[in-house]
C-alpha positions in Angstrom: 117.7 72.2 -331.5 116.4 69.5 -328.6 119.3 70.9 -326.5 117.5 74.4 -326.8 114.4 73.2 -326.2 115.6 71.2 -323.3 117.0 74.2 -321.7 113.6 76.2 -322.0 111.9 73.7 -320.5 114.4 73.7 -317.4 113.8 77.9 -317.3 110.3 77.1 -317.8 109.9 74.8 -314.7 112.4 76.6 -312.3 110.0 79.8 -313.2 106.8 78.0 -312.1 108.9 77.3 -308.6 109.2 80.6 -307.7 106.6 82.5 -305.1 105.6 86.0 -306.0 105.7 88.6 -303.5 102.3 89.6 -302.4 102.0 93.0 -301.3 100.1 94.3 -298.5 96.1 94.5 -298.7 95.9 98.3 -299.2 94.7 100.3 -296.0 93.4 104.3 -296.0 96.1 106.4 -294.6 93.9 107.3 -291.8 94.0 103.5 -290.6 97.5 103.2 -291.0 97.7 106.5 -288.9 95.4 105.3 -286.4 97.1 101.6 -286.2 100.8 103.4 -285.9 99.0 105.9 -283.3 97.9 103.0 -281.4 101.1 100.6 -281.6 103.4 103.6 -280.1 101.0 104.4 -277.5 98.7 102.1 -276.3 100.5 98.8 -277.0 98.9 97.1 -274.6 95.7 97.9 -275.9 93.3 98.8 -272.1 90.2 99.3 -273.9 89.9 95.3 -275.6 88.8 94.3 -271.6 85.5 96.4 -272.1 84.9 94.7 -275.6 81.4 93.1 -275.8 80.6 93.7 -272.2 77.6 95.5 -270.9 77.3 99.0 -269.8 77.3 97.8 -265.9 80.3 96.1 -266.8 82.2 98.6 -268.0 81.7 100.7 -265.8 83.0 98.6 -263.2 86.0 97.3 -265.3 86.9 101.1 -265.7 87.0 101.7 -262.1 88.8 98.9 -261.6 91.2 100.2 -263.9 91.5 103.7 -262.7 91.5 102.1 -258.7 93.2 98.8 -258.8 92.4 98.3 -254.9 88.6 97.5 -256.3 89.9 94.8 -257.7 91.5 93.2 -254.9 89.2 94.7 -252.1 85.9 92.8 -252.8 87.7 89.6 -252.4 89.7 90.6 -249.3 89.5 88.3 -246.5 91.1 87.7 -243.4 93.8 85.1 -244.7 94.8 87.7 -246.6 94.9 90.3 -243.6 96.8 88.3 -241.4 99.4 87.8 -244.0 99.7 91.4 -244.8 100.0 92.5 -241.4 103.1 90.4 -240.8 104.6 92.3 -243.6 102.9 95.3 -243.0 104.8 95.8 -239.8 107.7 94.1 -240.4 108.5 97.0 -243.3 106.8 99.5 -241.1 110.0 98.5 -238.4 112.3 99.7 -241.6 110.6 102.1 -242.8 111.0 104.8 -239.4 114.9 104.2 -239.3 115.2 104.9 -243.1 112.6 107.7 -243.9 114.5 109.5 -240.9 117.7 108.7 -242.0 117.1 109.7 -245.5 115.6 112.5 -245.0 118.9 113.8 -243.1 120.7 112.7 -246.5 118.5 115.0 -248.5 119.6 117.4 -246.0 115.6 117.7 -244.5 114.4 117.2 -241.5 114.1 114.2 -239.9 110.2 114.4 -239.2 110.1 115.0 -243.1 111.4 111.1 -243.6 108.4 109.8 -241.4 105.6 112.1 -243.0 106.9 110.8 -246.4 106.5 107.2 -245.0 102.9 108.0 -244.2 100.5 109.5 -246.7 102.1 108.1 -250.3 101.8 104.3 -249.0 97.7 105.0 -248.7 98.2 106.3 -251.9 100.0 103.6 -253.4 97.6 101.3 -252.1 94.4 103.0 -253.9 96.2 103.6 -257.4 99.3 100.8 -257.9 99.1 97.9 -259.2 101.8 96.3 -257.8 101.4 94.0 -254.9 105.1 94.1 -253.1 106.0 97.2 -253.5 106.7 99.2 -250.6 106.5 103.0 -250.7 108.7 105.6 -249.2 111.4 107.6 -249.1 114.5 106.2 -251.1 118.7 106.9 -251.1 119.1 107.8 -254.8 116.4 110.0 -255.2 117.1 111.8 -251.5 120.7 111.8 -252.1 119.9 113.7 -255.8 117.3 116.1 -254.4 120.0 117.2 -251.4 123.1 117.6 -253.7 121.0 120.2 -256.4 119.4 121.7 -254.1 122.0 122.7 -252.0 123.9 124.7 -255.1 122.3 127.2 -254.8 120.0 127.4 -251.2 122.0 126.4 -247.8 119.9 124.5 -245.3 122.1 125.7 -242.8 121.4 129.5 -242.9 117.6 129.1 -244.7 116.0 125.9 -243.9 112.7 127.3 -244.6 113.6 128.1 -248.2 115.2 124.7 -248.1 112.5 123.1 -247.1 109.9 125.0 -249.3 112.4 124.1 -253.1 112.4 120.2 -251.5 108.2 119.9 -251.8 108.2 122.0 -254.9 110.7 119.7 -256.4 109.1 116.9 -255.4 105.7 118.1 -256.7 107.1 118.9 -260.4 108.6 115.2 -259.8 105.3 114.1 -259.2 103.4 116.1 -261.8 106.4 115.0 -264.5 105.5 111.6 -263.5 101.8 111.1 -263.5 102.2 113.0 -267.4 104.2 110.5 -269.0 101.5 108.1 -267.7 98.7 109.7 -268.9 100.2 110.7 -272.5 101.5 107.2 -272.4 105.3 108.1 -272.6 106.8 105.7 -270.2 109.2 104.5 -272.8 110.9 107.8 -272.4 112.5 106.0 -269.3 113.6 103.2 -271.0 116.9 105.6 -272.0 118.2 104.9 -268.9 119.4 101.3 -269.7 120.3 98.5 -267.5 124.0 99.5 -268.0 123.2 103.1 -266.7 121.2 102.2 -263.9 123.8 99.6 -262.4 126.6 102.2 -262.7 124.5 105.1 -261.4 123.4 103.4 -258.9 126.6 101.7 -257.4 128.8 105.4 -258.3 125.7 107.2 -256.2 125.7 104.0 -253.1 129.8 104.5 -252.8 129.3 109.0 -252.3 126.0 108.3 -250.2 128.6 106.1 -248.4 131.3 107.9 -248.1 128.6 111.0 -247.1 128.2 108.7 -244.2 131.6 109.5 -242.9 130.7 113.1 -241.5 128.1 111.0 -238.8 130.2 108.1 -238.1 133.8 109.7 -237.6 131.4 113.0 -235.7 132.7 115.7 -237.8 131.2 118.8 -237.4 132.1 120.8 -240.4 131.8 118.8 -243.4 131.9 119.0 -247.4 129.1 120.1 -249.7 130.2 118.8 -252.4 129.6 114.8 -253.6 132.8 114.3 -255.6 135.0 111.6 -254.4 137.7 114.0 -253.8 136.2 116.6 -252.1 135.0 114.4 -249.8 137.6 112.1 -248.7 139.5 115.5 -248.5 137.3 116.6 -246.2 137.3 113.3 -244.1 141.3 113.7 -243.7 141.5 117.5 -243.2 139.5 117.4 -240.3 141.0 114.7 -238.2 140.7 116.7 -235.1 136.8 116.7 -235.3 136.9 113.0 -235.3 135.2 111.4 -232.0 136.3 108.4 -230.7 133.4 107.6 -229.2 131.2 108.1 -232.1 133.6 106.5 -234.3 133.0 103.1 -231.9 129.4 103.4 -231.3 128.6 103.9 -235.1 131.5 101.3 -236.8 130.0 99.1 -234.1 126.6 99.0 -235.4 127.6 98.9 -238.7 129.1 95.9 -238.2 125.8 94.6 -236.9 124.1 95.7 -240.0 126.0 94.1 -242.2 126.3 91.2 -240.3 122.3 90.7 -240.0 122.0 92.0 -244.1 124.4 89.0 -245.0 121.9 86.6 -242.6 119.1 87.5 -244.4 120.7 87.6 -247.9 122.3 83.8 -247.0 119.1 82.6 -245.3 115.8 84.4 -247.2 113.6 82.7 -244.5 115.3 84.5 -241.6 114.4 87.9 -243.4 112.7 89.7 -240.3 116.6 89.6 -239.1 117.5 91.9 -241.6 114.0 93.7 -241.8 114.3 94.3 -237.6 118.1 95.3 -237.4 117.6 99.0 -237.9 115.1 99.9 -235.2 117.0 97.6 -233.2 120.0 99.8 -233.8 118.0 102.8 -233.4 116.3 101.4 -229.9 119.4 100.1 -228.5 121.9 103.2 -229.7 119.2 105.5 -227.9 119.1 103.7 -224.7 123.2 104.1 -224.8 122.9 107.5 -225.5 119.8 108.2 -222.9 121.5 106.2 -220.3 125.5 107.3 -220.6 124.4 111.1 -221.3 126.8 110.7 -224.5 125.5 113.3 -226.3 127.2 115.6 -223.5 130.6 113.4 -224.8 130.6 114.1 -228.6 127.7 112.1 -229.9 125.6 114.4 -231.7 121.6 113.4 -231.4 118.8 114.2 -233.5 116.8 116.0 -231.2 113.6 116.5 -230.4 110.8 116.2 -232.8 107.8 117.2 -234.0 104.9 114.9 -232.9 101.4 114.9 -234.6 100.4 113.9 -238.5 101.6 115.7 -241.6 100.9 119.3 -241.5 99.7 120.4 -245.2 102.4 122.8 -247.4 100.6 123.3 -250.5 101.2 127.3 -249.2 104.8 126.3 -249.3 105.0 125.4 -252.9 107.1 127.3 -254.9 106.0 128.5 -258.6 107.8 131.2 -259.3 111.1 133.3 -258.3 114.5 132.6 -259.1 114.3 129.6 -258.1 111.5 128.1 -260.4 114.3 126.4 -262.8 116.6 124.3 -260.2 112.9 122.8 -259.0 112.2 122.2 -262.5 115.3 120.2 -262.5 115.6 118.8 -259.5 111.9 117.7 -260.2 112.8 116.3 -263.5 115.9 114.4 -262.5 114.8 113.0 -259.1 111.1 112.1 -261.1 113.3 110.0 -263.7 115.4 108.3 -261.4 112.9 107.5 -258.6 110.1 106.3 -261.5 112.8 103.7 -263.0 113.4 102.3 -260.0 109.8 102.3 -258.6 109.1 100.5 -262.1 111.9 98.1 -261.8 111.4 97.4 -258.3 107.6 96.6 -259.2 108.0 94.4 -262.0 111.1 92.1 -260.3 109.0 91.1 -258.0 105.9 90.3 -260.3 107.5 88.0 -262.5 108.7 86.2 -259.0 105.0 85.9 -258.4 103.8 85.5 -261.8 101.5 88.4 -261.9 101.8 91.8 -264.6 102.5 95.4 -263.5 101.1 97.9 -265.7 104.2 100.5 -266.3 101.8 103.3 -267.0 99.3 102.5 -263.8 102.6 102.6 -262.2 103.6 105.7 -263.1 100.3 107.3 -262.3 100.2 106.1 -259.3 103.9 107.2 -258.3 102.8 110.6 -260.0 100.0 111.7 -258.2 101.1 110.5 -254.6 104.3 112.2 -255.3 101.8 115.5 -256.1 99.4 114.9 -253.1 102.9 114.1 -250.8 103.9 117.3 -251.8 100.9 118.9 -250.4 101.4 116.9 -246.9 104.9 117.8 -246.0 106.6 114.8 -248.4 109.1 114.7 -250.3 109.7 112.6 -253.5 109.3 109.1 -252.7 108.8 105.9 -254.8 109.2 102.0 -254.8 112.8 101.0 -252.4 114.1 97.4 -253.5 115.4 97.2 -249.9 112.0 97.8 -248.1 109.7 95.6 -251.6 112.3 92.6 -250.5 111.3 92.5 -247.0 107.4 93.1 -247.8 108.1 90.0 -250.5 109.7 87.5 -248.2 107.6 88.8 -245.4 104.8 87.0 -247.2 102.2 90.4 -248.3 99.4 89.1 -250.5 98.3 92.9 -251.8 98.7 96.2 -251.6 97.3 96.4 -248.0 100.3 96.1 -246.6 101.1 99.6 -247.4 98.2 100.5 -245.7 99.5 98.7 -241.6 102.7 100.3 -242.6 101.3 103.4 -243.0 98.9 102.8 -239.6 102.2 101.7 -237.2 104.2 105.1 -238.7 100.1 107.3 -238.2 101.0 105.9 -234.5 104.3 106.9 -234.3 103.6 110.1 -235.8 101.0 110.9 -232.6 102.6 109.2 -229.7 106.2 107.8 -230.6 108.3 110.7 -231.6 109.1 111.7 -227.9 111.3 108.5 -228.1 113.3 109.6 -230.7 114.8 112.8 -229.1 118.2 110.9 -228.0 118.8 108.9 -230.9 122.0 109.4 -232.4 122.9 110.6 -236.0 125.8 108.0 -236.3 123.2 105.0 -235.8 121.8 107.1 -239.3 124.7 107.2 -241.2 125.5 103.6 -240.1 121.6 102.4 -241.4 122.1 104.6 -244.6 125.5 102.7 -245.4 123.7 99.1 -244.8 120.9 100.2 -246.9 123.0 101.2 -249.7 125.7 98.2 -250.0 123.0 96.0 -251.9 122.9 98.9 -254.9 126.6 97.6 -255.9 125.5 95.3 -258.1 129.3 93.7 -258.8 128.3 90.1 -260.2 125.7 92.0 -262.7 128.3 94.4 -263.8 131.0 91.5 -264.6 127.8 90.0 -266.7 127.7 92.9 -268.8 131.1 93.2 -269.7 131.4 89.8 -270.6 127.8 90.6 -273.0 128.7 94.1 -274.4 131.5 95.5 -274.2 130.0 99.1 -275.2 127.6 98.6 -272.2 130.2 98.5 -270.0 131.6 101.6 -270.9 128.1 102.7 -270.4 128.0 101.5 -267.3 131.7 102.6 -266.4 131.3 106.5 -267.2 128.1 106.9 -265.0 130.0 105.2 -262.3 132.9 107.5 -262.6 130.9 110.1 -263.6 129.2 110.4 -260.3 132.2 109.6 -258.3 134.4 112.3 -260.2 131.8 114.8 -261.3 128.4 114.9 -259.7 125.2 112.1 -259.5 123.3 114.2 -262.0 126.7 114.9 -264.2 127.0 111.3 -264.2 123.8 109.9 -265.1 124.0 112.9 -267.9 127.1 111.6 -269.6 125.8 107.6 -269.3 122.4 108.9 -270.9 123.9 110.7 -273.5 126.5 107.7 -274.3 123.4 105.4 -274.0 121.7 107.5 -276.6 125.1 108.1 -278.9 125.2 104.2 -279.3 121.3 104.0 -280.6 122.2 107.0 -283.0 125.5 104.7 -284.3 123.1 101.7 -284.8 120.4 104.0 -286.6 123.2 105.6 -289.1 125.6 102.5 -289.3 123.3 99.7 -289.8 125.0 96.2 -289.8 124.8 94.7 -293.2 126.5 91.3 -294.1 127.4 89.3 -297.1 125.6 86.2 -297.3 126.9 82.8 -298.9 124.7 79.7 -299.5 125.1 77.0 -297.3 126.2 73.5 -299.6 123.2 70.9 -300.3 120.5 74.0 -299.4 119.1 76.1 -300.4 119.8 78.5 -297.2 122.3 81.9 -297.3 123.6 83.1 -294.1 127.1 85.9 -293.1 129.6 84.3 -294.5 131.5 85.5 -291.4 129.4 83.8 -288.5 129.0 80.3 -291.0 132.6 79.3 -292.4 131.2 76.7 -294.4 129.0 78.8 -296.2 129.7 79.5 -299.9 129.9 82.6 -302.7 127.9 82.0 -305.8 129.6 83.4 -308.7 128.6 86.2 -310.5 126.7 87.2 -307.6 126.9 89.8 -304.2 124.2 88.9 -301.9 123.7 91.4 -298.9 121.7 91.6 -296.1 120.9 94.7 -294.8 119.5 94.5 -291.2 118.1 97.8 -290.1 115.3 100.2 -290.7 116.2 102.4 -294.4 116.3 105.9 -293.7 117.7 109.8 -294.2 119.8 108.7 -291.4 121.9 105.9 -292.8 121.8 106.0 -297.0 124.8 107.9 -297.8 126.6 105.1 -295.2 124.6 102.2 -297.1 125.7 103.6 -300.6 129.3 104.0 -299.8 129.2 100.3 -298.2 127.9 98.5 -301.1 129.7 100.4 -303.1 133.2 99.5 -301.6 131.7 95.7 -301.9 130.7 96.0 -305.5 134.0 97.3 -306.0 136.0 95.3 -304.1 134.2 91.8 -305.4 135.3 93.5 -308.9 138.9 93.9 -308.0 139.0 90.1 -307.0 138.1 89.3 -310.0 140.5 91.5 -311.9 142.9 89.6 -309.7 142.2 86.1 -309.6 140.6 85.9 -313.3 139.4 82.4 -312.1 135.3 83.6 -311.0 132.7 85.0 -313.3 132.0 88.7 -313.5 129.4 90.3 -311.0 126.3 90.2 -312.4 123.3 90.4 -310.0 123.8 92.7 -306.4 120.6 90.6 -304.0 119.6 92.7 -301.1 117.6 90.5 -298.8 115.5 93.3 -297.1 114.1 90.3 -294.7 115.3 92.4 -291.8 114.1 96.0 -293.3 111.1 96.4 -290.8 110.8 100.5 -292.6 111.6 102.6 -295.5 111.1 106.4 -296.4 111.7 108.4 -299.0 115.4 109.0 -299.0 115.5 104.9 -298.7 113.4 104.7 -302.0 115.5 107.3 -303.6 118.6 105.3 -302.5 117.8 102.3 -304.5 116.7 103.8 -307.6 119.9 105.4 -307.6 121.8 102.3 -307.0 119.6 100.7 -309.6 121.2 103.4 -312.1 124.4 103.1 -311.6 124.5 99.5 -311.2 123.0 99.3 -315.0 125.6 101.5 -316.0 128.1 98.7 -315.0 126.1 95.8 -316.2 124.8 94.6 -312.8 121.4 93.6 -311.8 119.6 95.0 -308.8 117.8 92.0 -307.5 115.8 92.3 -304.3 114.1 90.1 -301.7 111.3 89.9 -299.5 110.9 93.7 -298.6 108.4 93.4 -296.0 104.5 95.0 -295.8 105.9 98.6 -295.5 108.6 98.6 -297.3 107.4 96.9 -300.3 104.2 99.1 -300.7 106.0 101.9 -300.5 108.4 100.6 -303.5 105.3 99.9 -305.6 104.4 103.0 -304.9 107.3 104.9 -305.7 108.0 106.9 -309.5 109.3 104.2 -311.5 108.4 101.4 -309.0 107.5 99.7 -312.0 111.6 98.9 -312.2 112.0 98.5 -308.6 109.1 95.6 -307.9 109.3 94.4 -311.2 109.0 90.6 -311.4 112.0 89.2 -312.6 113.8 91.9 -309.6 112.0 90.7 -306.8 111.9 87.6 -305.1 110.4 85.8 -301.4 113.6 84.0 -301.1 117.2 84.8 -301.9 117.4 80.9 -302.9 114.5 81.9 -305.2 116.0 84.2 -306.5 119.7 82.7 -307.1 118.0 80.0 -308.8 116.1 81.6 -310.7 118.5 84.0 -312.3 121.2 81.9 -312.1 118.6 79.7 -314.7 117.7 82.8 -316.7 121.3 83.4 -317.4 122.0 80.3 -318.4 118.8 80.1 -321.1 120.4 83.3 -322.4 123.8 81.9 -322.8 122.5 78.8 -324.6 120.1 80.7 -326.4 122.6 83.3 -327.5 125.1 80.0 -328.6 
C-alpha cells in the first residue's frame, strides 16, 4: 500500500514539472490578413520612418524616399565632389569603349552603346540608392537582347526594324521592372539562385567570347547562332576570311587587356590601370589604323558616327504587330537578368561600405530609367560589376559620380565622335572578351560543389545549357531545376528520428549524434517542414514505414518493449492547413487502433491554433497529448505508464 502511494506521489510531482502549451492570444482574421499581407510585401516595413513625426517631416522623409539624391544632395560638399569626379571620369574612360562595343554585341549600332551610357546614369543618380553603382550598358543582357532578337528580324537586311524591337524590348524590360517594385515582388528574382547565376553567367561569358572571334580573326560572314558548335564551326569553315593582320592587331591588345585586368585584380590600388586600358586600346588601335591606312588592308573599322545627344524614339516603339510577343520576351528575359545583376552588383558593394540598398528602390529605379532610355535612343541597361569595381576603388562617395560620367560621354556625344570613325572592330571584340573573363567565377563554382551537390548540377545545366542550346534555353532549364528542387523540399520534407542524449534531457537525429539513445516503447520524430496538401500522403507513408519497421524489430529482437507513444516534435512546423489537420486526426485513428499514443510537441502559434480549432481538437491538444518539450513529454508518459502498471499490479 506505501509502495502505491509512493508511486502517485512520484506521477504527482513529475506532473507539476511539466509546462503547458500556451496558445496564441487570439487575433481577428482581418489582422492576421493584414500582418501576413504586410510580412510578404512590405517586410521592411517604409512607412515606421514617418511614425510620430510631423506633417513637415513627412513630407520631406517621403521625398527623400521616392528621390534618394535629396538625401545626399543637401549635404553635398566639395570633398565629396572632388572624390566623385576621380571616379566619375575614370568609369566615364570605360564606359565609351564598352557601351560601343556592346552595343555591336547586341548587334546595334555603335552610337546606341554611347546614348545608353548617357541619359540612364542621370537617372540612376535621381532614383537609386546605391552609391557605387555604375550604370550602362552590360554583356549579358546585350548579348540576350541580340540572340532573340535576331530569330526572327535580321539587322543586316532591316536595321530599322531592328533597331525599333531593341527599344521596345528594352521599354517592356523597363516597365517589367519598375512593376515588381512597385507591387513589391522583387522576390520573384530570387529564383534565379546563386547556382544559376554563376553558371549562366560564365556559359554566356565563354559564347560572348567565342562571338569575339568573327572581329578578331576578320571574318566576314559569320554564324547567327550562339551554340558552341555552330560557332566554332563557323570559325574553322571559314579559314580563308581570316586576316593576319587583324588576327595580330586584335590578339595583341588582348594580351594587353588581360595583362592590365590581372594588374589591377593583383594590385586594387593601381585600379585606373585597368579602368584606362580600353580607351587606351581604342586611342592607340585608331592612330594605327588612321596612320597605316589598315582598313584599306583587311581591318574592318566602325565608321563614321553620328555626333550630337540622344535623338528621342518613343515614335519608334513598337506595341503591336507580329512582333509584339518576341519584345514581350525579350523584355521579360533581358528585365530579369539585367535587374539580378543590377541588384547584386548594388548590394556587394554596400556591405563593403557598410551601407543598405533598398531591393525595391533598386528596382524602380532600374525600371523607369530603362522606360525613359527607351524613349532616348537606349537600350536596356543596368548596374555592370566591371564598371561598379572601378567607381568603388576609384574612391566615389555618392551617386554623383554617375552624373561626370554621364557629362564626359554629353561631351563626347557633341564633339568626340569624329574621332572614332577609324577605330577598329577587333580592338571591340578584344575589350568585350577582357570584360567578360571576370564572369567565370571558377573558385565560386568549386565552393558550391563542395556545399551542395544539387546546386552544382544547377549550376552545371545552365552552363551547358547556354553553351549547347541557347542563353535563354539555358537559364530556362537552371530555373526550372532551381524551382524542381524547392518543389522536392515542399513535398519530401526531411523528418528524422530523434534519440535522447545520456544524462539530459535533450533529443536530437539519431543519425547526426551517434551517442544519442532510443527510449523504449517510444518513436520520437521530428518533422522539419511546413504541413501541407503538398506533402501528407509522403508524411503518412513515412511514419508509417517507421511505426512498422520499429514493430518488426521488436518482433525480431523480443528484447525492447512494445511501441507505445509516436512524439512528433512539431518545433520546426513553422504552418499547417487543412489537409495537415486532417492528416493527424487520421494518424491519431489508426494509431489507437494499434494501441499507440499520438503524443505531440510544441506546435508552434499557427499551427497549434489551428489544432484547437479543428473538429475534435479536443483529442488533438488534449493535455496529456501535448507537451513544450519532447523531454517533458517522455518523462511524463514514461511516469504515467509506470503509475498504471503499479497501479494495475
Amino acid at each position: 500500500m506505501s509502495s502505491n502511494f509512493d508511486s502517485r506521489q512520484e506521477c504527482l510531482e513529475i506532473a507539476m514539472e511539466v509546462h503547458q502549451v500556451v496558445p496564441p492570444p487570439h487575433m481577428s482574421t482581418f489582422n492576421k490578413l493584414k500582418n501576413r499581407f504586410k510580412e510578404t510585401f512590405f517586410p521592411d516595413d517604409p512607412l515606421r520612418q514617418f511614425k510620430g513625426k510631423s506633417t513637415k517631416t513627412k513630407w520631406i522623409l517621403g521625398a527623400q524616399y521616392i528621390f534618394p539624391i535629396l538625401q545626399w544632395g543637401p549635404n553635398y560638399d566639395l570633398k565629396l565632389l572632388k572624390s566623385d569626379i576621380v571616379s566619375g571620369l575614370t568609369i566615364a574612360s570605360l564606359a565609351i569603349p564598352q557601351g560601343i562595343s556592346y552595343a555591336k554585341l547586341a548587334s546595334l549600332p555603335p552610337i546606341v552603346g554611347l546614348y545608353s551610357s548617357f541619359v540612364p546614369p542621370l537617372i540612376y543618380a535621381v532614383l537609386g540608392s546605391s552609391r557605387d553603382l555604375a550604370v550602362g550598358p552590360v554583356s549579358i543582357a546585350s548579348l540576350i537582347m541580340g540572340s532573340m532578337l535576331r530569330q526572327e528580324v535580321s539587322p543586316a537586311t532591316d536595321p530599322l526594324l531592328f533597331l525599333q524591337l531593341a527599344f521596345s524590348s528594352t521599354f517592356f524590360a523597363g516597365l517589367f521592372q519598375a512593376s515588381l517594385g512597385f507591387l513589391r515582388l522583387g522576390f520573384i528574382i530570387d529564383f534565379l539562385s546563386k547556382a544559376t547565376l554563376i553558371g549562366f553567367m560564365a556559359g554566356a561569358a565563354i559564347i560572348v567570347s567565342l562571338q569575339q572571334l568573327k572581329s578578331l580573326l576578320g571574318i566576314t560572314n559569320f554564324t547567327n547562332q550562339m551554340g558552341i558548335v555552330p560557332v566554332l564551326s563557323s570559325v574553322f569553315h571559314r579559314t580563308n576570311e581570316w586576316s593576319w593582320q587583324t588576327i595580330l592587331m586584335g590578339f595583341s591588345f588582348l594580351a594587353f587587356l588581360l595583362l592590365t585586368r590581372h594588374i589591377g585584380i593583383k594590385k586594387p590600388k593601381l585600379f585606373w590601370v585597368s579602368a584606362g586600358a580600353p580607351l587606351v586600346s581604342v586611342i592607340l588601335a585608331t592612330l594605327v589604323v588612321f596612320a597605316s591606312k589598315a582598313q584599306h588592308h583587311g581591318i574592318s573599322v566602325i565608321g563614321k558616327l553620328q555626333e550630337g545627344l540622344n535623338p528621342p524614339s518613343w515614335n519608334m516603339l513598337h506595341f503591336h504587330g507580329s512582333h509584339l510577343g518576341l519584345v514581350m520576351k525579350t523584355g521579360l528575359i533581358t528585365g530579369i537578368v539585367s535587374l539580378t545583376e543590377g541588384i547584386a552588383v548594388g548590394r556587394t558593394f554596400a556591405a563593403l561600405k557598410n551601407y543598405q540598398v533598398d531591393g525595391n528602390k533598386e528596382m524602380i529605379a532600374i525600371g523607369v530609367m530603362n522606360i525613359v532610355g527607351s524613349s532616348t535612343s537606349c537600350y536596356v541597361t543596368t548596374g555592370a560589376f566591371s564598371r561598379s569595381a572601378v567607381n568603388h576603388n576609384a574612391g566615389c562617395k555618392t551617386a554623383a559620380s554617375n552624373i561626370i560620367m554621364a557629362v564626359t560621354l554629353m561631351v563626347t556625344l557633341l564633339f568626340l565622335m569624329p574621332l572614332f570613325q577609324y577605330t577598329p572592330n577587333v580592338i571591340l571584340g578584344a575589350i568585350i572578351v577582357t570584360a567578360v573573363v571576370g564572369l567565370i567565377d571558377t573558385p565560386a563554382a568549386y565552393q558550391t560543389w563542395k556545399v551542395d551537390k544539387f546546386d552544382f548540377i544547377v549550376l552545371l545545366c545552365a552552363f551547358l545549357g547556354v553553351l549547347f542550346i541557347s542563353v535563354q534555353g539555358g537559364l530556362a532549364i537552371a530555373v526550372g531545376i532551381s524551382i524542381f528542387k524547392v518543389l522536392l523540399q515542399i513535398t519530401r520534407p526531411k523528418t528524422v528520428m530523434l534519440g535522447n542524449i545520456p544524462g539530459t534531457d535533450i533529443y536530437r537525429n539519431l543519425h547526426q549524434y551517434k551517442d544519442a539513445v532510443r527510449i523504449p516503447g517510444f518513436l520520437i520524430l521530428s518533422i522539419e517542414a511546413p504541413i501541407n496538401f503538398a506533402n501528407t500522403t509522403y508524411l503518412k507513408e513515412r511514419i508509417t514505414r517507421w511505426t512498422e519497421d520499429y514493430e518488426a524489430e521488436v518482433e525480431k529482437t523480443k528484447k525492447q518493449s512494445g511501441l507505445r507513444f509516436l512524439v512528433i516534435d512539431l518545433s520546426a512546423v513553422s504552418a499547417i492547413d487543412t489537409s495537415g489537420i486532417s492528416f493527424f486526426k487520421e494518424m491519431r485513428m489508426v494509431l489507437e487502433k494499434k494501441g499507440i499514443e499520438l503524443v505531440l510537441v510544441n506546435p508552434l502559434g499557427e499551427v497549434m491554433e489551428k489544432l484547437q480549432r479543428a473538429e475534435d481538437g479536443h483529442e488533438l491538444a488534449k493535455p496529456d497529448s501535448l507537451f513544450l518539450t519532447v523531454g517533458e513529454a517522455v518523462a511524463s508518459l514514461s511516469s504515467a505508464f509506470k503509475c498504471q502498471s503499479s497501479n494495475y499490479v
